[in-house]
C-alpha positions in Angstrom: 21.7 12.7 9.8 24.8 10.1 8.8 22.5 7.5 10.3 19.4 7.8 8.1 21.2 8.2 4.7 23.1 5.3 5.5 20.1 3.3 5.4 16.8 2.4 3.3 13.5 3.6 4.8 11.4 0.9 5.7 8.3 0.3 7.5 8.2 0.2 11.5 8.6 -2.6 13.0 4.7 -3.5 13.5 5.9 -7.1 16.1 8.3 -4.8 18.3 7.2 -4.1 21.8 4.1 -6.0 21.1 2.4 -9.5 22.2 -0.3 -11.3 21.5 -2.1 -11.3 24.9 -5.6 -11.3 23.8 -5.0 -13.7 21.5 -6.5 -17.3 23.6 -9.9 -15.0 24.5 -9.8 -14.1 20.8 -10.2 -17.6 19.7 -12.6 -18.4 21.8 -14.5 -15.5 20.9 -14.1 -16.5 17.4 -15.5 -20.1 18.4 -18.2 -18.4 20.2 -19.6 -16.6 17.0 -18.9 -19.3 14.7 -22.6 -20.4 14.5 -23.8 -17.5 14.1 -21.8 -17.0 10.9 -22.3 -20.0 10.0 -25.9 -19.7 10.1 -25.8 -16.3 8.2 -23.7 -17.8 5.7 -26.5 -20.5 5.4 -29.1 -18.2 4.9 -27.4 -16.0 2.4 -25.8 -19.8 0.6 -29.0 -20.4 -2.0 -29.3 -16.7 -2.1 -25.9 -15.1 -3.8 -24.0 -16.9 -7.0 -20.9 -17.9 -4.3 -22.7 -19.9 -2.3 -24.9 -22.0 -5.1 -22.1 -23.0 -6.1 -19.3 -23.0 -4.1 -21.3 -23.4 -0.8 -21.0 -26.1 2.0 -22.4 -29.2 0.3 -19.6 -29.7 -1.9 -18.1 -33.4 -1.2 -14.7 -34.0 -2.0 -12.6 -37.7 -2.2 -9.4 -37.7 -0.2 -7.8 -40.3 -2.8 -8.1 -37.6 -5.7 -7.0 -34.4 -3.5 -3.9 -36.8 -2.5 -2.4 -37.8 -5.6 -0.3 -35.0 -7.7 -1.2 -34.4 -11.2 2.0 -35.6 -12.2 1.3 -39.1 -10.9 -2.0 -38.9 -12.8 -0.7 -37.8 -16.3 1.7 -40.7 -15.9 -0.6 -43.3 -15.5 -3.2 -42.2 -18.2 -1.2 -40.5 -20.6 2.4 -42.1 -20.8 2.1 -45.0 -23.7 6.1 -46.3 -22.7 7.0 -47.3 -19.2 10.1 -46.1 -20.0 9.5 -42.9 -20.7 10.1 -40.2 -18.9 7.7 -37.4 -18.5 8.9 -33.7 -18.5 7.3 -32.6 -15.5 7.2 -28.9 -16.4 6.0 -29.4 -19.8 2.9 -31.8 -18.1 2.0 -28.9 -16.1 2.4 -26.2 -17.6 0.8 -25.9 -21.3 -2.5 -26.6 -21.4 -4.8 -28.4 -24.0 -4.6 -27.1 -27.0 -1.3 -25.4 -26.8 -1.1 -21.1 -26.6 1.6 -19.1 -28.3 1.8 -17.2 -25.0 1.8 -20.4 -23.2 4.8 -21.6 -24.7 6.6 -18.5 -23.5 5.1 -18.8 -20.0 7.2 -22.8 -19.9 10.2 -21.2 -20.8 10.2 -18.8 -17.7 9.3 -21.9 -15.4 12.0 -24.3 -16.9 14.8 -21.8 -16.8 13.3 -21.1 -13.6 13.6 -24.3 -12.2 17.1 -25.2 -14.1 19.1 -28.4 -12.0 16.4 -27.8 -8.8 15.4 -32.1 -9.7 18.9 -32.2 -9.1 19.4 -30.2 -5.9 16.5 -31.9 -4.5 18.0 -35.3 -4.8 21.2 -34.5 -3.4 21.3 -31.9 -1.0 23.5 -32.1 1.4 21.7 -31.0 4.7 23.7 -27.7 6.4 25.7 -27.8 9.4 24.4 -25.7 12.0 27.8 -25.4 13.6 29.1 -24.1 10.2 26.8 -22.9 8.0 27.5 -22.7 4.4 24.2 -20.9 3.7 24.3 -18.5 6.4 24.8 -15.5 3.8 23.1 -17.6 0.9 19.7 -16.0 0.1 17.6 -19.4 0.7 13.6 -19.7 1.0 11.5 -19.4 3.8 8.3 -21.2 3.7 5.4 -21.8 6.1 2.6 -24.6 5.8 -0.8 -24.2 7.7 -3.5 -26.2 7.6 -7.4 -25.4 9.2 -11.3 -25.4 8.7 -13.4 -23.0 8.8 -15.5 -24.1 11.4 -13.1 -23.9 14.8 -14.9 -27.3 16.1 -13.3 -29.8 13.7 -9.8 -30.3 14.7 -6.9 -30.3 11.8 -4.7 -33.2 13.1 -1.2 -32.0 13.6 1.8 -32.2 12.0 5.6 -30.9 12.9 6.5 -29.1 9.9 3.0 -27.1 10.0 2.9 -23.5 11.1 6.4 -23.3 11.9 9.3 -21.3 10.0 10.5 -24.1 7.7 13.6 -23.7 5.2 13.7 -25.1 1.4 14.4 -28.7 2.3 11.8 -28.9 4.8 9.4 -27.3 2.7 9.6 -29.7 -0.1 9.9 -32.9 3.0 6.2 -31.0 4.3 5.0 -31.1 0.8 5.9 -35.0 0.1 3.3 -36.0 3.3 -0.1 -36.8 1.9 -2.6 -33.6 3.0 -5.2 -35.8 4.6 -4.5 -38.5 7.7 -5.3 -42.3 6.9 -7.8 -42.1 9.6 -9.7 -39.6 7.1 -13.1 -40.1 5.8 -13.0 -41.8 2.5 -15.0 -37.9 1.4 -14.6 -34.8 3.6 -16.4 -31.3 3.4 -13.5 -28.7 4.3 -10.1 -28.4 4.6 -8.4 -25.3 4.3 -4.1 -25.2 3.6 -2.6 -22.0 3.6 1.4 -21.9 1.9 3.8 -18.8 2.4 7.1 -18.8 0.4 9.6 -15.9 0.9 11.7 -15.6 -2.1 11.0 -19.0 -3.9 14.0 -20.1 -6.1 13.3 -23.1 -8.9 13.0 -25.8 -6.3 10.2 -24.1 -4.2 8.4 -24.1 -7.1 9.6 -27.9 -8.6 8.5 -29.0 -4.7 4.8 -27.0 -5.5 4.5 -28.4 -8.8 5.2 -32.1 -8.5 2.7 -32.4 -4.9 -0.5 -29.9 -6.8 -3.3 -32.3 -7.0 -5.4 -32.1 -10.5 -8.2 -30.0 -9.7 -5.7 -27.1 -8.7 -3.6 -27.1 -11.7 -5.3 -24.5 -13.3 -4.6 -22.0 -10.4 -1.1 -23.3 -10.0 -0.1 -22.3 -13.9 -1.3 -19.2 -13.2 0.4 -18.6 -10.3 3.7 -19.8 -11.8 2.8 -17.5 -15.2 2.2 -14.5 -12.7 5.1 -14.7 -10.7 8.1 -15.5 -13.1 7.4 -13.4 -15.7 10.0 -10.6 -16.6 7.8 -8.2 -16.9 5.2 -9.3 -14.1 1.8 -7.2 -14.7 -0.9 -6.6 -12.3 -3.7 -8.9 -12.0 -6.8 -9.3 -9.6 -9.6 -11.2 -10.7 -12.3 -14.2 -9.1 -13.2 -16.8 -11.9 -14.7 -20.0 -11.8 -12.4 -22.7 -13.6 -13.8 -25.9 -15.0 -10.2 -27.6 -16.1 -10.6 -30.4 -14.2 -13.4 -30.1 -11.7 -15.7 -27.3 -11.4 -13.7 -24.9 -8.9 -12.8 -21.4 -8.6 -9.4 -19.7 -9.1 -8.7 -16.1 -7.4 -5.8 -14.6 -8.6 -3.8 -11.7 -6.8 -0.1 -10.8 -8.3 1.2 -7.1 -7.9 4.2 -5.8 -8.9 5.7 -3.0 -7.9 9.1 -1.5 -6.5 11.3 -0.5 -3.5 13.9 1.3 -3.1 17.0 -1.5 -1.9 20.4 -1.2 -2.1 23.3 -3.4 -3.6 24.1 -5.9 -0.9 20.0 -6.8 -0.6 19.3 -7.4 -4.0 17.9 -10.2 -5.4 20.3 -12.9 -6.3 18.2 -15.1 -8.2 19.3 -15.9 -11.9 17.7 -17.4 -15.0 19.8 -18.7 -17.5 22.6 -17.0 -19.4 23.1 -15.3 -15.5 20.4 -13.0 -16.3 18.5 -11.2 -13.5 15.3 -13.0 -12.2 14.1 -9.0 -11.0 15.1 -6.1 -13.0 16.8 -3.4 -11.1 18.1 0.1 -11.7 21.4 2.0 -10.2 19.7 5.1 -8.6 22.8 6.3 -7.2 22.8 9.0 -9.5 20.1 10.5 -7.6 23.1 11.8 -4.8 23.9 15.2 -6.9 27.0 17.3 -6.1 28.0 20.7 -7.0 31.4 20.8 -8.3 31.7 24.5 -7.0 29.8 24.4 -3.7 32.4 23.7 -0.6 31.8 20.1 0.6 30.4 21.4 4.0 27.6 23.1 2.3 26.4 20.1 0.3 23.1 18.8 1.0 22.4 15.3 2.5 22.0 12.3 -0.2 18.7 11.3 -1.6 19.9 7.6 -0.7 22.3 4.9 0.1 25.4 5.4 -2.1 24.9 1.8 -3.5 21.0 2.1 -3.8 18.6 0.4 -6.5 15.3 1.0 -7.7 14.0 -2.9 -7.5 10.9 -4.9 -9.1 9.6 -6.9 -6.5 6.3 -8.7 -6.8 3.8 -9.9 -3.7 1.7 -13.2 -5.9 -1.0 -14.6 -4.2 -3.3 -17.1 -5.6 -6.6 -19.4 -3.9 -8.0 -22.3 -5.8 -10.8 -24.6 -4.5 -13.7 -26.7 -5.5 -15.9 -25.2 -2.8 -15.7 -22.6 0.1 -15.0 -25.0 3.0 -12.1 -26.8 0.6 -9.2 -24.5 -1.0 -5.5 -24.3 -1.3 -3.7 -20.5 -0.8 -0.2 -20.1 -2.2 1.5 -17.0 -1.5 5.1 -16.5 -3.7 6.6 -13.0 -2.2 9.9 -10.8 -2.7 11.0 -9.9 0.4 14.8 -9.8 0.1 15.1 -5.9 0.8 13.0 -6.2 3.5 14.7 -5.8 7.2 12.1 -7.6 9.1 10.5 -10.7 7.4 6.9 -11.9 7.3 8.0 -15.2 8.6 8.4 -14.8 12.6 11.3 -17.2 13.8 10.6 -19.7 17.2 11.8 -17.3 19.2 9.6 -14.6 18.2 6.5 -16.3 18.3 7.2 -17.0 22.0 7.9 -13.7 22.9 5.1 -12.3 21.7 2.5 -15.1 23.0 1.6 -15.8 19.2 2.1 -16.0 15.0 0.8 -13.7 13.0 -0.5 -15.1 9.3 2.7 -14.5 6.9 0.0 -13.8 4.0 -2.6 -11.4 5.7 0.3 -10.2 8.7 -2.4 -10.5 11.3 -2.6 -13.3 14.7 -3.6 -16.2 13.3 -6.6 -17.9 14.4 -7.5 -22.2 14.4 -10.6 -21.1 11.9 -10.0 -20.2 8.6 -11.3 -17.0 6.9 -13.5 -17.6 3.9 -11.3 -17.3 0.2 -13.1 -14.2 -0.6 -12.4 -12.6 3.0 -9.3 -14.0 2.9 -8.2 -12.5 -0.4 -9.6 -8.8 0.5 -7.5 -9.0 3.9 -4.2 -9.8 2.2 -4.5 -7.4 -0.5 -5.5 -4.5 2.0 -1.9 -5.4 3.8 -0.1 -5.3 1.0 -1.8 -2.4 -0.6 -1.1 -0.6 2.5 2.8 -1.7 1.9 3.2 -1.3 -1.7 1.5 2.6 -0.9 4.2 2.9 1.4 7.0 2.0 -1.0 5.9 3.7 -3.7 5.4 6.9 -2.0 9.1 6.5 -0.6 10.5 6.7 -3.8 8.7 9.9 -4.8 9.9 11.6 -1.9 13.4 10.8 -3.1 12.9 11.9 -6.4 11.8 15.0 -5.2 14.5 15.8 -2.7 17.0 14.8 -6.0 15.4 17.0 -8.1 15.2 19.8 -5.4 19.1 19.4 -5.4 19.7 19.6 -9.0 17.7 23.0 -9.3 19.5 24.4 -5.7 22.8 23.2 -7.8 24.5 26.5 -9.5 25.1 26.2 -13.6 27.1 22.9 -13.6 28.7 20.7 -17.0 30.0 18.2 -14.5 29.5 14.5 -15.9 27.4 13.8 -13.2 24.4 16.5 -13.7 24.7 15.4 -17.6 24.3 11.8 -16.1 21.3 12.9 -13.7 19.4 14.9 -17.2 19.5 11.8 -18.8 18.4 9.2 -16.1 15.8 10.7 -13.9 13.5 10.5 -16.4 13.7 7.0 -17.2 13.3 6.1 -13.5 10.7 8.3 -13.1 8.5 7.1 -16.2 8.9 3.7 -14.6 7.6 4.7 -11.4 4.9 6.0 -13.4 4.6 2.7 -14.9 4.3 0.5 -12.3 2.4 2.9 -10.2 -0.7 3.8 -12.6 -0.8 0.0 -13.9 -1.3 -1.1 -10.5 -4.0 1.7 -9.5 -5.8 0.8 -12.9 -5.9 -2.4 -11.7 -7.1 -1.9 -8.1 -10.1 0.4 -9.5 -11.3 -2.3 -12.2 -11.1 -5.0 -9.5 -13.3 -3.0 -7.4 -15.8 -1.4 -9.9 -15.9 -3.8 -12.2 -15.2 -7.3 -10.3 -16.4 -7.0 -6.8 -18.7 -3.9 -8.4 -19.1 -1.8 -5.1 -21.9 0.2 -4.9 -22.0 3.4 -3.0 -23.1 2.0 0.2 -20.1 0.1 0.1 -21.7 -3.5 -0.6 -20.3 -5.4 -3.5 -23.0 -6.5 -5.8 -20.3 -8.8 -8.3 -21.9 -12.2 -9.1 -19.2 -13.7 -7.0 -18.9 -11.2 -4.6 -22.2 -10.8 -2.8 -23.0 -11.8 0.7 -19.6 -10.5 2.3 -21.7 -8.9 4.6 -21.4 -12.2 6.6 -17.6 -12.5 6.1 -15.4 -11.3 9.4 -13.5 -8.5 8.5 -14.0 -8.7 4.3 -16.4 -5.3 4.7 -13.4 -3.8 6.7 -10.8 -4.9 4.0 -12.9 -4.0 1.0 -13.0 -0.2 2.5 -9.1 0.0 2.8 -8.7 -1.2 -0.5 -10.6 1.6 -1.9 -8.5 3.9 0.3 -5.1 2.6 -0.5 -6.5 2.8 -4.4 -6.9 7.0 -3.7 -3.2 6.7 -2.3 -2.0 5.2 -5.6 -3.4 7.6 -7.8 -2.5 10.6 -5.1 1.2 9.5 -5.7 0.3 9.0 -9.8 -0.8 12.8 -9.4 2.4 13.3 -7.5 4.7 11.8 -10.1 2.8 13.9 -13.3 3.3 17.0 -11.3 7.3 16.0 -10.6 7.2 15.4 -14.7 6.5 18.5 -15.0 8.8 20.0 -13.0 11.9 17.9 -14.8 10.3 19.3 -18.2 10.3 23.1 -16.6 14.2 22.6 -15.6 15.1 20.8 -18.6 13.9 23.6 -20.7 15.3 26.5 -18.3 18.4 24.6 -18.4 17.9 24.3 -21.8 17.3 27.6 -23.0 20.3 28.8 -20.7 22.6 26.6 -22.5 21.3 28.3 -25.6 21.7 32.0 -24.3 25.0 31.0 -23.0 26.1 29.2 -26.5 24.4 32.7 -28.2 26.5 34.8 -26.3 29.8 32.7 -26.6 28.9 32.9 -30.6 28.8 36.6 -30.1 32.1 37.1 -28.1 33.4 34.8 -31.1 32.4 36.6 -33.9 34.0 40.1 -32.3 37.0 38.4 -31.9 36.7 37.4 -35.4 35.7 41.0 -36.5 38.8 42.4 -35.0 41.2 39.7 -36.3 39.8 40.6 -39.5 40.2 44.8 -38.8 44.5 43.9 -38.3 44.5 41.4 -41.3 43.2 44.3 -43.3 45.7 46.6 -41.9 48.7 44.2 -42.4 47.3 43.8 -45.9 47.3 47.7 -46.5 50.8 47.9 -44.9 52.0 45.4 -47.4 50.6 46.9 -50.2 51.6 50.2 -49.2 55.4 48.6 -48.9 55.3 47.6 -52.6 54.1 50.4 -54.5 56.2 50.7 -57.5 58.7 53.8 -57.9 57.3 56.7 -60.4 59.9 55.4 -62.7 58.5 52.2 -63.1 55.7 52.5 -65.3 55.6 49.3 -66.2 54.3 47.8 -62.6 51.8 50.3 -62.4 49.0 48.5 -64.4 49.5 45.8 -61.9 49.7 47.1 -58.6 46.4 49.3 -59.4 44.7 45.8 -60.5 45.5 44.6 -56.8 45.0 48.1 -54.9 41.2 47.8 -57.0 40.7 43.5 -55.9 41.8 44.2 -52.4 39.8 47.3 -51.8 36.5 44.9 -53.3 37.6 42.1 -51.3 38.1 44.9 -48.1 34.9 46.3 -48.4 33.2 42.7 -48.7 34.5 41.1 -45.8 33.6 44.3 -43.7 29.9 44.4 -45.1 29.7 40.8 -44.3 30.8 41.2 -40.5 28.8 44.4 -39.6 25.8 42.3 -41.0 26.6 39.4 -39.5 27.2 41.9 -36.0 24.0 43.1 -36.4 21.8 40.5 -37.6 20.0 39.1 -34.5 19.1 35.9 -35.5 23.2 35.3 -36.2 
């Protein structure tokens, strides 16, 4: 029992015990069908909205997809050669300039505080001795393929290996296409991962983003540093630059962590990057029940309710060419998307960081692509989510078990688990909300399951998309199962707040009570000291004179007497009192 308190419940391992032996005959098998698909695709291309216009005719001239915007505002926009251009500001407010837009550069350029700096003069680690062997540093993966298996993606040693921040931004400084390309090309898909990006992933992202992906990098960077990230999953075209399309994917949620895994990423004035809430609280103990029969925590003494978010985004100018940038919170996680060397040799293969399956030499489609990842992280965020309502309920199941108790610490439980629970709520119903308007009103699925959205039609022909779209629905159910869940728990807290309440108030009634007969009777021997005093100076018969007197006080008291004793029984009686 010791053992699982002491810990966070996480997901299984899914790589343990497991390798990748199929995985040569599934690429070949992949290769195999590829014309088949291909050919469906073809059909289905001057058919469906996707494929008019973001089919496989769509040309696309290396030069331009090499050179960053950054390079390009430079030479057509700066009037000085002198001047120096503010790289963030370039790239991030759009023409004309949005109130909410102005906000969104602030959260980048805090963001991204000294990373110009860091990148210049980084000193490179010592493996012998590392000074960022406990440092929470980025781990980024670079992948580059086409969707048709036949047309080899020339290699590169930084690609599709587990790469740290440094290396990353060294991977990002190579131009994307060979010189041996063809002056135009058709397709070329790149695929980015980035576990816990700090402000020089995203410096390294922003100065290499080539001019017709701008518009799908702002919103990326919007999405992902916000404070108060928000759900979003949508397919648009874009028309910034180049025609193009954007898909945007950015889900917030949280986990349950604990202190020494939180996130240690800062904006300025040392504020939290990710919001986070002590849940520790959550561990009630009776103050009257013997220490043996307590009941096991609810979680880690040092646990936190964290916001993490998973942000994924695909920009392209047709199917065959796109960029996919994936910016995720993993830093409560125990086992990381990224597999290391070792592990991809002892289990005979990689799996995709992104959609966390074996990756294959041919690219999925964007559209496929999108539905897989969000079914895997659905299936995650489910998982977490549900994980902290089970806690919640074994808390409040301990607070009720709990005899009447004034301790501090039940005071401090009546006052918090509501606010942790309305945020569950929060983040829990946004995000289903979300999910169902993506499917009903985006991809529009109709009740045989076949999306009939503008952009959306012809999955049929995409491997897998079919497959994905029906988990998502499912993992939707989940998330509103646990939003029923939570509204039910709500309940409960209001039913033992007002017992609790209305306990009190008996309790404070009856102390009242016990109160006012003490009163009563403290009142009963006043009188009779006063009568024994006035009985002690009743004048002698000879002094006539102090007799006027004494029966002007003998009359007062006896009104005063009777008053006071009128006024108690009443008060005795009177129920409301």
């Amino acid at each position: 029992m010791a053992s699982t308190i002491e810990r966070v419940p996480q997901i299984a391992n899914s790589r343990r015990g497991r390798s990748f032996l199929g995985f040569d005959y599934l690429e070949r098998f992949t290769s195999a069908t590829y014309e088949l698909v291909v050919t469906a695709a073809s059909d289905w291309a001057d058919k469906y909205e996707w494929g008019k216009r973001f089919g496989h005719r769509v040309r696309i001239k290396v030069t331009e997809e090499d050179k960053p915007f950054i390079e390009v505002f430079r030479e057509n926009y700066e009037d000085d050669e002198d001047e120096e251009t503010d790289e963030i500001v370039a790239f991030m407010l759009p023409f004309p300039r949005l109130p909410r837009w102005e906000d969104r550069l602030t959260h980048v350029s805090e963001f991204c505080e000294g990373a110009g700096f860091i990148i210049v003069n980084f000193i490179p680690d010592d493996p012998g001795n590392s000074r960022l062997k406990d440092v929470q540093e980025p781990r980024a993966w670079i992948f580059d393929c086409h969707l048709n298996p036949q047309i080899s993606v020339p290699s590169n040693p930084l690609h599709d290996r587990l790469l740290t921040n440094i290396e990353f931004h060294g991977a990002l400084q190579q131009e994307r296409f060979s010189k041996d390309s063809e002056p135009e090309i058709i397709g070329n898909t790149r695929r980015i991962y980035i576990s816990n990006p700090n402000g020089v992933s995203i410096l390294s992202l922003l100065r290499r983003t080539p001019a017709s992906q701008v518009d799908g990098f702002r919103k990326l960077f919007a999405n992902y540093l916000s404070p108060s990230p928000v759900p979003e999953l949508s397919l648009r075209e874009t028309d910034w630059w180049t025609p193009g399309f954007v898909i945007e994917c950015n889900l917030p949620y949280l986990a349950i962590s604990t202190q020494d895994r939180s996130d240690t990423r800062i904006l300025s004035k040392n504020k939290n990057f990710r919001a986070r809430d002590d849940i520790a609280f959550l561990n009630l103990k009776s103050s009257t029940t013997p220490r043996d029969q307590q009941q096991s925590s609810c979680v880690p003494d040092n646990a936190v309710l964290h916001v993490a978010v998973f942000s994924l985004m695909i920009t392209g100018r047709s199917e065959q060419y796109s960029t996919t940038v994936c910016l995720d919170d993993e830093f409560f996680d125990q086992e990381s998307r990224l597999m290391s060397d070792e592990e991809v040799l002892s289990v005979g293969g990689r799996e995709d960081p992104i959609t966390l399956q074996p990756e294959f030499k041919r690219a999925r489609s964007p559209r496929a692509y999108l539905l897989v990842a969000l079914d895997r992280q659905l299936e995650r965020i489910v998982d977490y989510h549900g994980n902290v309502l089970e806690r919640l309920k074994n808390s409040i199941e301990i607070y009720i078990a709990i005899p009447e108790d004034r301790s501090p610490a039940m005071e401090e439980w009546i006052k918090r688990f509501p606010l942790v629970l309305n945020k569950l709520v929060q983040f829990n119903s946004s995000l289903a909300k979300k999910v169902s308007h993506f499917l009903t009103d985006d991809v529009m699925v109709g009740p045989d399951e076949v999306p009939y959205g503008p952009l959306w039609q012809g999955l049929q022909a995409e491997l897998g998309a079919i497959k994905s779209l029906r988990a998502i629905k499912r993992y939707c159910t989940h998330l509103r199962d646990i939003n029923t869940g939570l509204e039910h728990l709500r309940d409960a807290f209001e039913d033992v707040r007002r017992k609790r309440k209305n306990d009190y108030a008996a309790e404070q009634q009856t102390r009242d009570r016990t109160i006012e007969q003490v009163t009563v009777a403290a009142f009963g021997l006043a009188i009779m000291n006063l009568i024994a005093q006035v009985y002690t100076g009743k004048p002698g018969k000879d002094d006539s004179s102090s007799w006027p007197a004494y029966i002007a006080m003998v009359v007062i008291f006896n009104v005063i007497c009777i008053s006071g004793i009128s006024c108690a029984v009443d008060a005795y009686l009177d129920p409301k009192s």
